[in-house]
N, C-alpha and C positions, 0 to 999 in steps of 0.2 A: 297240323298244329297240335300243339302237344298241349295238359291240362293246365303246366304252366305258363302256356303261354295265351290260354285263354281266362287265366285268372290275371294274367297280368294287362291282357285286352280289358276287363272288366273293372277290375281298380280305376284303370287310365278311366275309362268312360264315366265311372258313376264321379271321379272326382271330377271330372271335367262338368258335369252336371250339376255339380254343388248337391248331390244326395247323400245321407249319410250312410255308415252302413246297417243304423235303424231305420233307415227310409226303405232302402230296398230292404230290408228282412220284411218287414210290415208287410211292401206290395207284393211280394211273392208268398209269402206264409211260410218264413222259416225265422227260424231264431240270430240274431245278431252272430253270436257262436257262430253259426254254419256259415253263414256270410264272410266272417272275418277266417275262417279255417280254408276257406274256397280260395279266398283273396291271395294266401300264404302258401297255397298250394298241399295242405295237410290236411284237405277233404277228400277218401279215399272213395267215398260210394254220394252221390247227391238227386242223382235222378232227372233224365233227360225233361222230364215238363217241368220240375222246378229250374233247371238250368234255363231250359228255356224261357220259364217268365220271368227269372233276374234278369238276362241281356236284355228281354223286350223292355224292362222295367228304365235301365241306359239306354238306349237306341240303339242296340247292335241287335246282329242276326247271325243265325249262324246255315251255311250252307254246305250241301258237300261237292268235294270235287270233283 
């Protein structure tokens, strides 16, 4: 899975959630910006423990294979 396609896992989720995307900025501590640049695919550097508390923030996980 490539980064677009885990931003695009992530839209789908947080909309399906009814969260905005000041809702997850809020619960992971990052700025709307970064959320919305993730979302589009034009966040080049974000950091594996904030990736990871946006997905836990929608209910996804991320595993490897």
């Amino acid at each position: 899975m490539d980064i677009l396609e885990l931003a695009s896992a992530f839209r789908a989720a947080r909309i399906n959630r009814r969260l905005t995307q000041q809702d997850v900025a809020s619960g992971a501590g990052v700025s709307v910006v970064t959320v919305s640049r993730f979302e589009r695919g034009d966040l080049h550097e974000l950091g594996i423990v904030k990736l990871l508390n946006l997905f836990k923030l929608v209910g996804l996980e991320l595993y490897p294979r």
